[in-house]
C-alpha positions as CSV (number, residue, x, y, z in Angstrom):
1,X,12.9,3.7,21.7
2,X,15.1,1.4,19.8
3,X,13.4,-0.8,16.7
4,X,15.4,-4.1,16.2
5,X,17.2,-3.4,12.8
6,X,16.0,-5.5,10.1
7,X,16.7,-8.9,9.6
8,X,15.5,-12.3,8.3
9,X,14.3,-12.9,11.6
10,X,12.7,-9.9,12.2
11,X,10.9,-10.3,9.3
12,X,9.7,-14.2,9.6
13,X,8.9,-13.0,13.4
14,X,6.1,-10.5,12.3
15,X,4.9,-12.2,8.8
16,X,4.0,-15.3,11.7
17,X,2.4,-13.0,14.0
18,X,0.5,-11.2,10.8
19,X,-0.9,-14.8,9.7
20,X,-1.8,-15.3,13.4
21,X,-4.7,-12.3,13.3
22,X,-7.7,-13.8,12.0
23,X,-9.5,-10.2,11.6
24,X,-6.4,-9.4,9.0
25,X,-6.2,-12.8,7.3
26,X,-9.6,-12.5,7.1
27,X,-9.7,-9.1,5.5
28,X,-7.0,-10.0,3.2
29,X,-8.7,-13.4,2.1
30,X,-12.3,-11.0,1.2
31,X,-10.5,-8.6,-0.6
32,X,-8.2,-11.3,-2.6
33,X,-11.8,-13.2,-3.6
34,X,-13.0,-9.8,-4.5
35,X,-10.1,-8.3,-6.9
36,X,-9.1,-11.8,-8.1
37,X,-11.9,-13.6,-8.9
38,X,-15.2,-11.6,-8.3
39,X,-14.4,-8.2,-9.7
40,X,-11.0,-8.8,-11.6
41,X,-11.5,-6.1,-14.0
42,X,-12.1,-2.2,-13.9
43,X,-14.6,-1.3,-16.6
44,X,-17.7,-1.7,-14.5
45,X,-18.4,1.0,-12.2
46,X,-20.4,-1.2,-9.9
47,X,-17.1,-3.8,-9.4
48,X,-14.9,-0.4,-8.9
49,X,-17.3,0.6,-6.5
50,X,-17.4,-2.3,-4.6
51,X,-13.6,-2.8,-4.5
52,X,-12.9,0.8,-3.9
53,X,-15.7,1.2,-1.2
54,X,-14.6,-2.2,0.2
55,X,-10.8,-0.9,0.7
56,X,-11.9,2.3,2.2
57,X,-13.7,0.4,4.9
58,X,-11.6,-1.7,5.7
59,X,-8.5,0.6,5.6
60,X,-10.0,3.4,7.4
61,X,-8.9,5.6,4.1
62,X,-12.0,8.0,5.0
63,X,-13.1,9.3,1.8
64,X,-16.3,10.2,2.5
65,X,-17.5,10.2,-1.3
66,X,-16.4,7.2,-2.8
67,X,-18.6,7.4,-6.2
68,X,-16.5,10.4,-7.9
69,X,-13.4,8.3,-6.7
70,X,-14.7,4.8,-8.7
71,X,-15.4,7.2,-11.7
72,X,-12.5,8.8,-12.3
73,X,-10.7,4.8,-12.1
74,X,-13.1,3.8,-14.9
75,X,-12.1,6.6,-17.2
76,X,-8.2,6.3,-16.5
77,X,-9.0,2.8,-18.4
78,X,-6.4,0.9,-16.1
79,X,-6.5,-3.0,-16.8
80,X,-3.7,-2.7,-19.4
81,X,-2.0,-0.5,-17.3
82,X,-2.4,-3.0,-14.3
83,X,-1.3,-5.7,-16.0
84,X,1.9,-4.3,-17.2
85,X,2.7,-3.1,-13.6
86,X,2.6,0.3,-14.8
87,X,3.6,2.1,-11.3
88,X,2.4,6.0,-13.0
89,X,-0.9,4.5,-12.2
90,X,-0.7,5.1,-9.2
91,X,-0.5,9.2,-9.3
92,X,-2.9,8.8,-11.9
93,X,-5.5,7.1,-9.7
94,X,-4.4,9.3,-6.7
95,X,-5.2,12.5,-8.1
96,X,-8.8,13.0,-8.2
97,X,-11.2,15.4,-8.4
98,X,-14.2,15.1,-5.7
99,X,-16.7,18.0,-5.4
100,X,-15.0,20.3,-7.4
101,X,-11.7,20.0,-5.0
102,X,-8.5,18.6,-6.1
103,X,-7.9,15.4,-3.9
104,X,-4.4,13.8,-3.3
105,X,-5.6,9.9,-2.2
106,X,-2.4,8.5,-2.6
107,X,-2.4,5.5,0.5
108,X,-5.7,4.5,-1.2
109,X,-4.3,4.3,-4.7
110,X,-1.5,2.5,-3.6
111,X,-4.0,0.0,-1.9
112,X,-6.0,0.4,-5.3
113,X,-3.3,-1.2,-7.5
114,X,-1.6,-2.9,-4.8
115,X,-4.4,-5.3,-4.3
116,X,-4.5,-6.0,-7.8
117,X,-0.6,-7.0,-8.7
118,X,0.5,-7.0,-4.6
119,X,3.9,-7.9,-5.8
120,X,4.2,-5.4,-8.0
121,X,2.6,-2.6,-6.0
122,X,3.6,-1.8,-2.6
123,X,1.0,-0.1,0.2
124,X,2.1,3.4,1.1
125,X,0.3,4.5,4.8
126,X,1.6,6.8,7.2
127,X,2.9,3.4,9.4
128,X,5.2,2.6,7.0
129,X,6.4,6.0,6.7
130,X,7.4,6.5,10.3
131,X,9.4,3.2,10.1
132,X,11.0,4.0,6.9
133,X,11.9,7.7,8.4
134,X,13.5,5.7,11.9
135,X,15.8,3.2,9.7
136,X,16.7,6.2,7.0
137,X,17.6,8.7,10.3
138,X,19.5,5.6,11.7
139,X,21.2,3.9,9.7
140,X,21.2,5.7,6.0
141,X,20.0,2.6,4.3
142,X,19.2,5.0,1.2
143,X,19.4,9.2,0.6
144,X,15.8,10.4,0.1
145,X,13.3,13.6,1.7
146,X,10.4,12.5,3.6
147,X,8.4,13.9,0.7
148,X,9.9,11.3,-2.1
149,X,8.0,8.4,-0.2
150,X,4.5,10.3,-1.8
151,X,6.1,9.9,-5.2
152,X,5.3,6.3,-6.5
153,X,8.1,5.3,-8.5
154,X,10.6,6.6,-5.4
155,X,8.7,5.1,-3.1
156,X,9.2,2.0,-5.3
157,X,12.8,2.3,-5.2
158,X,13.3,3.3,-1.9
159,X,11.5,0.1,-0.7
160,X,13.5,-2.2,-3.0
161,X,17.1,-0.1,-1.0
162,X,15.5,-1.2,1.8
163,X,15.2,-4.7,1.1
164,X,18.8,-4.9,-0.3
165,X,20.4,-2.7,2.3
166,X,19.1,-5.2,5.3
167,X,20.1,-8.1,3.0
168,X,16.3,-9.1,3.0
169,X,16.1,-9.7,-0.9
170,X,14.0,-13.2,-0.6
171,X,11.0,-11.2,0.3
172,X,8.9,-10.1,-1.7
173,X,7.7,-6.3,-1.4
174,X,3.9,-7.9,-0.2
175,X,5.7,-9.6,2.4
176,X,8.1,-6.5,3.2
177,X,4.9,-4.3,3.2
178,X,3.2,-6.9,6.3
179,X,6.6,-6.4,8.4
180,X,6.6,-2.6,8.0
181,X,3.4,-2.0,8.5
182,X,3.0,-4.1,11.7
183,X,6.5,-2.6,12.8
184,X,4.8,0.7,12.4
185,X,1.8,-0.4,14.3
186,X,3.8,-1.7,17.7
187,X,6.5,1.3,17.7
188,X,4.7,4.2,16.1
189,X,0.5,3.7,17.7
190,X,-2.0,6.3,16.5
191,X,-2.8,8.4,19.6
192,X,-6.7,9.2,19.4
């Protein structure tokens, strides 16, 4: 299997073909409408439930108790932390507590945040891994361990490598996120 490297093209070829599937427009609209102008802030625990039960249906993150999840995001007391792009957040909100068991929900945190400042935070799911782990094996675009890509801020980084090592700098990281994750999608399918 051989994934085009990434280029301009590429890229314009698959943020078309994402605005072409209504059901992920459509997702995408409902979810701006509900973290930018219904439920912009996080000290209510009925909007943080909403958001963060909303995201983990339509993202297929399965947590399975959302409630403990939405509470623990109250009491981290994020909006300033939001606001100032803060990407610790991130581990913060990612390592919960749920039944007495130490979680890990880091794909959902980064969706948390991410769908707040989407500029500012990119989405971390196993898709974007498997492509980031194809162009690192072939062509060394930057030196990392699989495991750095489940540490925020070198996740971060090793996006923004990404976009400068493939000369793909006039997109931003929402727009980056769309072409990995599709990319992902078509060469790297889920087997059920």
């Amino acid at each position: 299997m051989e994934i085009p490297t990434p280029n301009k093209k590429e890229v314009e070829k698959y943020l078309y073909k994402w605005d072409s599937l209504e059901n992920y427009v459509l997702q995408e609209n409902s979810l701006d409408k509900l973290f930018f102008k219904l439920c912009p802030n996080n000290n209510d625990i009925t909007d943080i439930l909403i958001k963060a039960s909303t995201l983990n249906d339509f993202y297929s993150t399965n947590i399975y108790s959302i409630f403990p999840v939405a509470k623990h995001i109250l009491n981290l007391n994020i909006d300033e932390r939001l606001k100032r792009a803060d990407e610790t957040l991130v581990n913060d909100i990612a390592n919960v507590t749920i039944n007495g068991k130490r979680k890990f929900l880091y794909s959902f945190a980064t969706k948390y945040c991410s769908h707040h400042l989407p500029k500012e935070f990119p989405i971390y799911d196993s898709y974007v891994e498997k492509v980031l782990m194809y162009f690192f094996k072939k062509d060394g675009f930057s030196k990392f361990k699989r495991e750095d890509l489940k540490d925020y801020l070198k996740f971060k980084n090793i996006l923004i490598q990404f976009k400068s090592f493939y000369n793909l700098d006039e997109y931003n990281l929402k727009e980056i996120d769309k072409y990995l994750w599709q990319l992902g999608k078509e060469y790297f399918p889920k087997k059920y």
